[in-house]
N, C-alpha and C positions, 0 to 999 in steps of 0.2 A: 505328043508332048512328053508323058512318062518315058517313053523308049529314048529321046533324043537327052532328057534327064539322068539315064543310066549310062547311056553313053558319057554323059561328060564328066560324071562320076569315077567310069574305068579306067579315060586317060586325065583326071587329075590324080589318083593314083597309083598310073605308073609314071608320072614325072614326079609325085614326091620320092619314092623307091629308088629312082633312077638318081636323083639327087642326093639321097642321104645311102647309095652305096658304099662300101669300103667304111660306112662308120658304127662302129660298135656300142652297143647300152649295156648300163649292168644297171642290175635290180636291185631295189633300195635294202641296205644295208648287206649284200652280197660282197665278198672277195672274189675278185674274177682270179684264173690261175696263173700262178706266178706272178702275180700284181703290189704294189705297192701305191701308198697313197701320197701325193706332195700337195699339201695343199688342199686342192677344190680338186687336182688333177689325177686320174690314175692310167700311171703307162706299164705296157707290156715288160717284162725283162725276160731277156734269157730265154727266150721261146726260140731257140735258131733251129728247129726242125717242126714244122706245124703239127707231127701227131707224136711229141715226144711225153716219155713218162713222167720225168722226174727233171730238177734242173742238174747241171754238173757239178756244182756247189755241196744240194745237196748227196747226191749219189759218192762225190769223195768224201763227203763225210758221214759214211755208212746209209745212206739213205735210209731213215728210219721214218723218217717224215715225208709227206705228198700230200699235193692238194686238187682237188678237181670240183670246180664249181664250190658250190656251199660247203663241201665237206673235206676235212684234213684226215687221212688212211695215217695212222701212226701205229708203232711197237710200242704197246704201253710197258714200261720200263720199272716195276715195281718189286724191288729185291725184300721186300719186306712180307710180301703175300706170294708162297713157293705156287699157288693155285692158278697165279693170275701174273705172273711174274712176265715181263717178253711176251704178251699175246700181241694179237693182231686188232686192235679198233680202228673205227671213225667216229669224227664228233663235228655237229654243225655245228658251224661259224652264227648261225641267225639265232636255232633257237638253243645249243648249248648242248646239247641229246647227245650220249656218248651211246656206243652201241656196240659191242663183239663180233669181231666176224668170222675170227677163226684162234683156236687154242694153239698156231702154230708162231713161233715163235721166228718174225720176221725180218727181216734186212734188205738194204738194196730195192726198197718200194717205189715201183712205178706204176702209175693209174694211167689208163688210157680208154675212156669209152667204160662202158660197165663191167670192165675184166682191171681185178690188181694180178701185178706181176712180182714176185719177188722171190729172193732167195731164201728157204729154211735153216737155224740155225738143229743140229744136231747131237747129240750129246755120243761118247766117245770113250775110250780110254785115258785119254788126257783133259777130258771136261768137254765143253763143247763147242762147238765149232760151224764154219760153213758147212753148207749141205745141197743138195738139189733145188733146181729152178719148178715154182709152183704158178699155178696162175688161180684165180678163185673170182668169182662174178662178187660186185660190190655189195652186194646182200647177204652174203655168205654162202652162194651154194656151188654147185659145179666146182671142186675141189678137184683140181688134176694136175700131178706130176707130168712135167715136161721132158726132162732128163734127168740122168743117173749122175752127175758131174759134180764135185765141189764147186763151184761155180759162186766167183765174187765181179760188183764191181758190173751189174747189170744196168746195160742204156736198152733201154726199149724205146724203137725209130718204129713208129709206122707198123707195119707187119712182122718186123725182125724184133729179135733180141740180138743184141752184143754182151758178149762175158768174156772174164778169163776163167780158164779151166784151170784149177788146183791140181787135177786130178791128172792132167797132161802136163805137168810142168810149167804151167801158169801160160799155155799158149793161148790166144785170143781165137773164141768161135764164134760162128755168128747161128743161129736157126731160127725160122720161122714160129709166130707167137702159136702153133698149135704143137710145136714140138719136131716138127719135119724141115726136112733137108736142112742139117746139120752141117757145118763146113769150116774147115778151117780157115783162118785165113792168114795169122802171124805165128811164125814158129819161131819163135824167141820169148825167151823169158822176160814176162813181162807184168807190170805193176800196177799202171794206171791207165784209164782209157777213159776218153772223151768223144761220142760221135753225134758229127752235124751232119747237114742232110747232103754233103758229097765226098766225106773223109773220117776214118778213122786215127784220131789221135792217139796215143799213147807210149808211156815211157818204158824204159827195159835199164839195163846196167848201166849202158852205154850212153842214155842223153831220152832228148825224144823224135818221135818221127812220128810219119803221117804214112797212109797206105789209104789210096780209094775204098769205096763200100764192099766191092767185088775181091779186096785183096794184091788187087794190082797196081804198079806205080808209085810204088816207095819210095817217099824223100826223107831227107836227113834234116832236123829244124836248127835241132841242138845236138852238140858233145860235149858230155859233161855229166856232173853227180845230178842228177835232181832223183826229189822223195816224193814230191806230191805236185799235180797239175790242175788248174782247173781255167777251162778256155770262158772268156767271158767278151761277145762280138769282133775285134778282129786281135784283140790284145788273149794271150797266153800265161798266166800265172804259176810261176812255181816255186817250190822250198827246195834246199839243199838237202833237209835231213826229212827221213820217213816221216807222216803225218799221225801225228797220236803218240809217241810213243813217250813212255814213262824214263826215259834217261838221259842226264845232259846231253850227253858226250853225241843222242841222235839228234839234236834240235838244227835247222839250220837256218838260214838266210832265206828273204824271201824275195824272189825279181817278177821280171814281167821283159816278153819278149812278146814282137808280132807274132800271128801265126804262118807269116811266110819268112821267119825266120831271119828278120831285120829287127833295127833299133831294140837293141839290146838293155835294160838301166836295173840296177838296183833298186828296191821299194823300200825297203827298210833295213838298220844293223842290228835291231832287235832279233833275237833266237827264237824264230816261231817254233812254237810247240803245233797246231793246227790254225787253219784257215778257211774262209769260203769270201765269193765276190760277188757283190750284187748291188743291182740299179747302180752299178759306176762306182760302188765301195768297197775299199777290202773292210772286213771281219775275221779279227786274229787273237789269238791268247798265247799267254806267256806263261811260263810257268814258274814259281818263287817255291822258296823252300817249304815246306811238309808240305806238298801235294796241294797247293794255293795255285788255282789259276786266275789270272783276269783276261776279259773279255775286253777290248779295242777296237775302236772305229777309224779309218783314217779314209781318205781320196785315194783314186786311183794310182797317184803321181805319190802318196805317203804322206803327204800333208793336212792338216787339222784334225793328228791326231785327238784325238779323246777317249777318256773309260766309258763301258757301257755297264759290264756287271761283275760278281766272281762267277766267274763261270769259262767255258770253253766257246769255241766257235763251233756253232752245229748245224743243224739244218734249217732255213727260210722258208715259211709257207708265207703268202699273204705280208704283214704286217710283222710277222711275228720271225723270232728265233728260236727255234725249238732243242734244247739241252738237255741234258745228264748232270743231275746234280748228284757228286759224290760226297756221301755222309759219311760219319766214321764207319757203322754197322750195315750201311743198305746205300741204294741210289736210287733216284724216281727220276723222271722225267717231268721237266718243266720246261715255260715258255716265258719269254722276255720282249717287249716290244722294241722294235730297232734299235727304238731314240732311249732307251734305258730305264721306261717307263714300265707296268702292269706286269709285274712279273708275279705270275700265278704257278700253279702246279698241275699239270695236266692228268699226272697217272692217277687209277681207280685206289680209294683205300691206301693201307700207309699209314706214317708216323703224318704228324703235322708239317708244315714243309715249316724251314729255317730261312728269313724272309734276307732279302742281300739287302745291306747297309753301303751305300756309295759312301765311299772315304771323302 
């Protein structure tokens, strides 16, 4: 009687298992990655390669910010403490716990499994700047230089890194996350890169194009000025004028095209200054006289818009918007909830943050 008790125990189950396959749990008060909350509901975004670092949102807009599981990898951004200024932290989302994981001052952060990947910034002759592709285990140990390359503008797919090299005249390489077999794959001047799990996007002088993983099979999407791109499922976002930059005269228009290169439209007449798109929204700022940004919500299509903060468009982890808030003497790093709510200050130490008053 016991033996025929375990038996019906085994296959009851594997019909529950069998039954609640393909469906995901998160743990109470967890951020799953790249998630967002609607409601009672939380759906994936932006996941378009299953073992990706970072989203394309945030990676164009310096990736300084990544989340994996309970914890946000960020460059803590504090000009006011020369010691602790650009390190490298994480801090859980549950219990709050911020923790160092390396003195290296980082950009372009992508987690994947318990190795971060990101570019070092370097100091120079002319201040400082991009630098080599590092990787480092999420505890802080195993600290290893990958390559010798200025290298910006880092997607980590799976086993690979994608970059552009500075140091070759901004051609696009791709190598393996141990540092091996290195390979070219676009020899053209080029700016911005997006890669899903069968194509490299990115743009150069000329407009943007697409090239397979392997470098092969070049199509032409767009010809034309664009400055910034960022692919968000089958839809292609882009600006006319470079992303960030401090002068009118760069600012541009922001559209949206398929990514085969159909149905063309305008999103807005507004001058974006920066951007990023997520769960189906763009996130844009504008920029007003002395150095005033504000922060914008609108649909994919440009509509309902509304303000969210002063601030820029930056990086999304979870719930949150992770910025650079610029003071007269210093900048810190702070966080903003989507909907325009909880906005706190993230970086260690610092003046007091200067809390944003919605007009």
């Amino acid at each position: 009687m016991k033996y025929i008790r375990i038996c019906f125990l085994i296959i009851l189950l594997i019909t529950l298992f069998s039954h609640y396959e393909g469906i995901s749990f998160k743990k109470s008060k967890t951020v799953s990655a790249l998630s967002v909350k609607r409601g009672q509901t939380v759906t994936q975004l932006d996941q378009v390669v299953a073992n990706q670092g970072n989203s394309y949102g945030n990676i164009t807009n310096g990736g300084y910010a990544a989340i994996q599981g309970d914890w946000v990898y960020y460059r803590n951004e504090d000009q006011s403490n020369e010691l602790d200024s650009a390190t490298l932290y994480r801090q859980n989302l549950v219990s709050g716990v911020k923790e160092k994981i390396s003195n290296d001052s980082a950009h372009y952060i992508n987690v994947i499994g318990e190795w971060i990947y990101y570019g070092k910034y370097t100091s120079g002759v002319r201040g400082f700047h991009s630098g080599p592709i590092y990787k480092i285990r999420t505890d802080g140990t195993n600290r290893t230089q990958l390559n010798n390359d200025i290298s910006v503008e880092l997607n980590v797919i799976g086993e690979f890194i994608y970059y552009i090299s500075r140091t070759d005249a901004n051609k696009i390489y791709r190598m393996k996350t141990d540092g091996t077999e290195v390979t070219k794959l676009v020899d053209e001047d080029c700016q911005n890169l997006n890669v899903t799990k069968d194509w490299v996007y990115y743009t150069s002088n000329s407009g943007i194009s697409k090239i397979k993983l392997d470098g092969s099979g070049k199509e032409r999407i767009f010809n034309g000025k664009v400055g910034t791109m960022i692919i968000d499922d089958k839809w292609l976002y882009y600006s006319t004028g470079r992303q960030g930059v401090y002068d009118w005269t760069d600012k541009g228009f922001l559209y949206k095209i398929k990514v085969d290169g159909t149905e063309h439209y305008k999103v807005t007449d507004e001058m974006v200054f920066n951007f990023t798109v997520h769960g189906g929204n763009i996130y844009y700022s504008v920029e007003e006289p002395r150095r005033k940004f504000l922060l914008y919500m609108m649909d994919s299509n440009g509509n309902n818009k509304r303000k969210i903060a002063q601030a820029t468009a930056g990086n999304i982890v979870g719930d949150w918007m992770y910025f650079h808030h610029y003071y007269a003497e210093w900048s810190e790093l702070e966080r903003i909830r989507l909907d325009g709510t909880g906005h706190e200050k993230v970086s260690t130490g610092g003046k007091p943050m200067v809390p944003y008053i919605k007009e």
